[in-house]
Every structure is written in C-alpha cells, then in structure tokens.
N, C-alpha and C positions, 0 to 999 in steps of 0.2 A: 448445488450444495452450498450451503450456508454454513461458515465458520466464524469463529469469536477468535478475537485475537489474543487472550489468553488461552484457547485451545490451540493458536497456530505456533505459539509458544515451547508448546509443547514437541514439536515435530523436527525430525532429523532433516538439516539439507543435506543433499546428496548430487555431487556434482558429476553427471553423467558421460561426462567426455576421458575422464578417468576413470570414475568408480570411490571416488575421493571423499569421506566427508569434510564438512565445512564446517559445522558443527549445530548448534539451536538456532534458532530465530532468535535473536534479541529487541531489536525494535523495525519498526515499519516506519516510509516515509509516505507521507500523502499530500495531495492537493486538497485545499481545503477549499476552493472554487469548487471544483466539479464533486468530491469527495471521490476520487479515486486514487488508487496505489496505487504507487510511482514505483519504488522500490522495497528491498527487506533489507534488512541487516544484519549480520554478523558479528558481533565484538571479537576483535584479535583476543590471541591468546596471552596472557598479562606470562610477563616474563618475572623472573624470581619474585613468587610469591606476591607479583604487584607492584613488588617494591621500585622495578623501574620502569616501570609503566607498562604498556602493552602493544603487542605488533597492528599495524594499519585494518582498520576495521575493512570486513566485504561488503561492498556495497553490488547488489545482486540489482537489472532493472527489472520491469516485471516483464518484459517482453524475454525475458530471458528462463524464464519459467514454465515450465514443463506440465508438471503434474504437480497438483497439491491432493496427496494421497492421506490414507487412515493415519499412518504412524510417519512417512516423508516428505520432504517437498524436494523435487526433481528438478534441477536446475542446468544450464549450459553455462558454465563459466568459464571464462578467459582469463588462469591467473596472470598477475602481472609479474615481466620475465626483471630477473634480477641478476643478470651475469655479472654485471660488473663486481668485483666483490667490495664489501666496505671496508675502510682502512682502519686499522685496530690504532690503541695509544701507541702501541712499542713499535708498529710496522716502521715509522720515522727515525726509531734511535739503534736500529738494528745497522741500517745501511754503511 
C-alpha cells in the first residue's frame, strides 16, 4: 500500500496496549540517506489556549508500529511514567 504523507496526516493514532488515543500524526522523521522513516510524531496538547506552551511531543519509532489502516495507525506505546509529582509555586510557602 502506498500512502502520501498528507493522507497519513489525516489518520488517528491509536495506542493498542490501552486502547488510548494519541491523537493525529503531526509530522514524520526520516533518514535522508536511505530515505526511510524513522519515526512519526505527535504534537503534545498546547495547554491554555497555547498560551503556555505545549506538553512533550510523542515520539512514536517505526518499529513500534502496527498497522497503518484506512482511517488508524495502530501503535505499541510505552508512555513515559511520571510519579514523581511536580512541585507547584505555593507547594514551598505552605510549609
């Protein structure tokens, strides 16, 4: 099957180890040696309105890629674990 990268643009990722989406394809990484994909991308979700900027983009590899279907592309992602929590401005003036 043969795809245009504004039609892969178009397609849901869909992280199969949840059932998660991840959301569009934004942009593709490639080797310009071989011309092969490397990986896809994701752009985080821009928190208020953009205004401060945006959470850490997905960087998907292609070996992590499943299925590139009609309307999905099927993915195995490993989110990254964030327990620790982050510390707010007041969390210090509280104490």
């Amino acid at each position: 099957m043969n795809c245009r990268v504004t039609q892969l643009r178009a397609k849901e990722i869909v992280n199969i180890k949840d059932g998660s989406r991840l959301g569009s394809l934004c942009d593709i990484e490639l080797d310009t040696r071989t011309g092969q994909l490397i990986s896809i991308i994701v752009y985080g979700e821009s928190r208020f309105m953009g205004l401060l900027g945006r959470d850490d983009d997905i960087v998907i590899p292609w070996d992590k890629i499943n299925i590139i279907g009609d309307d999905t592309i099927l993915v195995t992602y490993d989110a990254p674990d964030y327990r620790t929590k982050k510390q707010g401005y007041f969390d210090n003036m509280i104490k």
